[in-house]
DSSP file (Angstrom, degrees, kcal/mol; ACC not computed):
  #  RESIDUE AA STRUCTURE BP1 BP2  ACC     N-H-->O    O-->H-N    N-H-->O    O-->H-N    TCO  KAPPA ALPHA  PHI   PSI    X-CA   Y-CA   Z-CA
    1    1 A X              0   0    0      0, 0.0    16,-1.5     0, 0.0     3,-0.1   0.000 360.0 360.0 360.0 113.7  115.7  112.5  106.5
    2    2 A X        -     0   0    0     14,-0.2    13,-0.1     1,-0.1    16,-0.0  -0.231 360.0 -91.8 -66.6 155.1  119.3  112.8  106.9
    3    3 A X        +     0   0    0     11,-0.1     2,-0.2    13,-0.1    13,-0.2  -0.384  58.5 145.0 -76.1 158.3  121.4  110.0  105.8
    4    4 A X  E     -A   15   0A   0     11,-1.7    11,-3.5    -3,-0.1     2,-0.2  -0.894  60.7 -88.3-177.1 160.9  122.4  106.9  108.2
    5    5 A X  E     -A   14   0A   0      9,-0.2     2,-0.4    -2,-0.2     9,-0.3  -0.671  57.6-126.4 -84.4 147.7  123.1  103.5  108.6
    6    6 A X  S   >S-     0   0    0      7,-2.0     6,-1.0     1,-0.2     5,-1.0  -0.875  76.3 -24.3-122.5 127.3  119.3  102.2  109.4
    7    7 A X  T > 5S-     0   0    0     -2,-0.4     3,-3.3     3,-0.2     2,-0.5   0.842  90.0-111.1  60.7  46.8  118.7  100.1  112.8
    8    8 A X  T 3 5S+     0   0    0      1,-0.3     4,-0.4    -3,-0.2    -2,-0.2  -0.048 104.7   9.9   1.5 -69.3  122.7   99.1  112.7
    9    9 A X  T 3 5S+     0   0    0     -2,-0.5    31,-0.3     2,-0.1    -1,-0.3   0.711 109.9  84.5 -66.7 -24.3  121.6   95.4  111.9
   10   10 A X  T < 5S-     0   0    0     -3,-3.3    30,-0.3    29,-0.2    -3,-0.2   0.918 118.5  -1.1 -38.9 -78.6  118.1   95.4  111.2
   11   11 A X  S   <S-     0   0    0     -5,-1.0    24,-0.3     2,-0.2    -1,-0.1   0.785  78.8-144.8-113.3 -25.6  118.4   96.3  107.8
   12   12 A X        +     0   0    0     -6,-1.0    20,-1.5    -4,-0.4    21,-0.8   0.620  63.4 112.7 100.0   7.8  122.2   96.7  107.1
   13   13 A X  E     - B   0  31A   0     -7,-0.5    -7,-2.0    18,-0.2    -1,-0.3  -0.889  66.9-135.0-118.4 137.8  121.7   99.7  104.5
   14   14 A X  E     +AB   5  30A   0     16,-1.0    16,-1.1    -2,-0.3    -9,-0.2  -0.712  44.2 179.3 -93.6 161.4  122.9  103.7  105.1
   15   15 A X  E     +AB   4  29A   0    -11,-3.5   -11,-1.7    -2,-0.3     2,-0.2  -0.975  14.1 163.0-157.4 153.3  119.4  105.4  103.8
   16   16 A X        -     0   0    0     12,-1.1    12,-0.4    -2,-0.2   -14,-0.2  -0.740  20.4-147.8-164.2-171.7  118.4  109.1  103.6
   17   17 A X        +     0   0    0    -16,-1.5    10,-0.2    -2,-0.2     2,-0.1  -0.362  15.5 175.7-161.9 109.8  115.9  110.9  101.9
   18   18 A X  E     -C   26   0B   0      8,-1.2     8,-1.9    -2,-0.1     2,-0.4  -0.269  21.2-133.4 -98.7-170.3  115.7  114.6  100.4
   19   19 A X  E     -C   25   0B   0      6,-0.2     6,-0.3    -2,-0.1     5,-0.2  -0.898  13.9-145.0-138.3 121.9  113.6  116.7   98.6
   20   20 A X    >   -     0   0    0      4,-2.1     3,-3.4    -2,-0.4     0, 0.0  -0.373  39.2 -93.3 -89.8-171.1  114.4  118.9   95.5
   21   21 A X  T 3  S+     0   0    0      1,-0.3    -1,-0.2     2,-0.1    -2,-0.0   0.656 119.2  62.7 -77.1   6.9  112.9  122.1   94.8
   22   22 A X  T 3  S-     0   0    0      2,-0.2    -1,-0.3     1,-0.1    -2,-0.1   0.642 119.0-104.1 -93.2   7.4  110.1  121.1   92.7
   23   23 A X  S <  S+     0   0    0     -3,-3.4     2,-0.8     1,-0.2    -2,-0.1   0.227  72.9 140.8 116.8 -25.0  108.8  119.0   95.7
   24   24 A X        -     0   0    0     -5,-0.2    -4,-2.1     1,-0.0    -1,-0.2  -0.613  46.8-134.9 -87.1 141.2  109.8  115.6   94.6
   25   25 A X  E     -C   19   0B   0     -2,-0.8     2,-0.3    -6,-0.3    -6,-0.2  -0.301  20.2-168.5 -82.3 117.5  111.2  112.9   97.5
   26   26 A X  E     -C   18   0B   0     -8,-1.9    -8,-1.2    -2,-0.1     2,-0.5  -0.996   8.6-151.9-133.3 139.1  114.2  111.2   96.2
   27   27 A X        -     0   0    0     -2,-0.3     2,-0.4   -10,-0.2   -10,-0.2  -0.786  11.5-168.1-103.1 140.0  115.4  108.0   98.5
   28   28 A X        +     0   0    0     -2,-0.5   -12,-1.1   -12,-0.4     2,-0.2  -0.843  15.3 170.6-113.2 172.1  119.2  107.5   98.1
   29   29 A X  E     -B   15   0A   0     -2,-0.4     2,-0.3   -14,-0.2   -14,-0.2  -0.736  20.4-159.8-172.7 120.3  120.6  104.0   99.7
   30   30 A X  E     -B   14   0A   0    -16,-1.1   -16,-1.0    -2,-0.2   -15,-0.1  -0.826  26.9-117.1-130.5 130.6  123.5  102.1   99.7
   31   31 A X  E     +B   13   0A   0     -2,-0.3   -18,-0.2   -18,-0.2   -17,-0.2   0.201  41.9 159.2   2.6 131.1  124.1   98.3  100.5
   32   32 A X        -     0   0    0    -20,-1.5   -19,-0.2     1,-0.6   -20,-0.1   0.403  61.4 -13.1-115.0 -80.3  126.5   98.3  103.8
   33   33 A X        -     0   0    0    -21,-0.8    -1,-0.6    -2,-0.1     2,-0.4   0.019  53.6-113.0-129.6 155.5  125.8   94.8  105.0
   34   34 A X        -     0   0    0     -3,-0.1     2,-0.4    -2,-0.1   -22,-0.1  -0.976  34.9-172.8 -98.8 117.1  123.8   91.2  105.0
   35   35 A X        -     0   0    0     -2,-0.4   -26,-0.0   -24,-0.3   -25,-0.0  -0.962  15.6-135.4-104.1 146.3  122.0   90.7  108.2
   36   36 A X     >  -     0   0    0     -2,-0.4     4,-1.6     1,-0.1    -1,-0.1   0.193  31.4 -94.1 -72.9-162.9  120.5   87.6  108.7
   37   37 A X  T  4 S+     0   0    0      2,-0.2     4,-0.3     1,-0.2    -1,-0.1   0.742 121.4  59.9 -98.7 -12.3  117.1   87.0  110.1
   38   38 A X  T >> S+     0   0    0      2,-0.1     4,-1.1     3,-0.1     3,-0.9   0.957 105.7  51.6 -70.8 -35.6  118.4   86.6  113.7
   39   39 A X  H >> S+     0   0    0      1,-0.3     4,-2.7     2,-0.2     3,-1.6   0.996 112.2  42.9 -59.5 -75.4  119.8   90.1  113.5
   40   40 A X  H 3< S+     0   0    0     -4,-1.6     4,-0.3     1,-0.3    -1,-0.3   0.552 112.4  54.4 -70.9   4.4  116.7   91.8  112.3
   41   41 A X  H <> S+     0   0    0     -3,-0.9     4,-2.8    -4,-0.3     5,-0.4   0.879 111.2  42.6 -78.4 -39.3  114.9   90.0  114.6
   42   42 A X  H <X S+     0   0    0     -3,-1.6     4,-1.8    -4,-1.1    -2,-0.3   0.858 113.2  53.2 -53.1 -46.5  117.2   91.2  117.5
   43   43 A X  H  X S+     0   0    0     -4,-2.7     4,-2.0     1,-0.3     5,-0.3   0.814 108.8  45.7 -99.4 -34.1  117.2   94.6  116.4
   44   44 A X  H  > S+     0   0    0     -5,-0.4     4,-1.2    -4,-0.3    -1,-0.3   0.845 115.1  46.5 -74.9 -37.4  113.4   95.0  116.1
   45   45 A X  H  X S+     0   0    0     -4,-2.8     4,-1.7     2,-0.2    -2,-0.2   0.928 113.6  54.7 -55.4 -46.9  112.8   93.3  119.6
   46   46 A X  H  < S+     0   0    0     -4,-1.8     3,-0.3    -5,-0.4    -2,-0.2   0.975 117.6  34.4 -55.5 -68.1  115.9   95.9  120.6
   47   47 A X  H  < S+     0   0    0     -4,-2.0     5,-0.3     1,-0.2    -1,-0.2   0.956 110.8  60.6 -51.7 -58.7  113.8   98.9  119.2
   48   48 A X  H  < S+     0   0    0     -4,-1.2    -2,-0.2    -5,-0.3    -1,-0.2   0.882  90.3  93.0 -40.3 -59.1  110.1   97.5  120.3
   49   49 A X  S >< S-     0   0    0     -4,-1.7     3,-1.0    -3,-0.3    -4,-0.0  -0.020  91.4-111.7 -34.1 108.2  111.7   97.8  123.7
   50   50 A X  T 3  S+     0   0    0      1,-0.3    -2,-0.0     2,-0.2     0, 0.0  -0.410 109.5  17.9 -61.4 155.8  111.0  101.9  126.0
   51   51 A X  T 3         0   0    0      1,-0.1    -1,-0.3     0, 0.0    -2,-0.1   0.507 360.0 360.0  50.9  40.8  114.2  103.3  126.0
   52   52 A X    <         0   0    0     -3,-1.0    -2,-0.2    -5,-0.3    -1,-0.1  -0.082 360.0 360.0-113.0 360.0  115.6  101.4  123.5
């Protein structure tokens, strides 16, 4: 999973995820933001939404 900022307010974090070559899944993350819980609510209604 390449890295990005995840649901631009929803969760307020850039997030990524690779794999080295022995197989194992490492998540990297770092802090961008605080959204409150009107944002991630908006932003999950926003997504829930076709064609969103």
């Amino acid at each position: 999973m390449p890295v990005a900022d995840m649901f631009w307010v929803f969760w307020g974090d850039r997030y990524g995820r690779i794999e080295d070559p022995f197989g194992h899944q490492w998540s990297i993350a770092m802090h961008q933001r605080n959204c409150s819980p009107e944002d991630m609510k908006k932003a999950m209604d926003c997504m829930s939404q076709p064609g969103a």
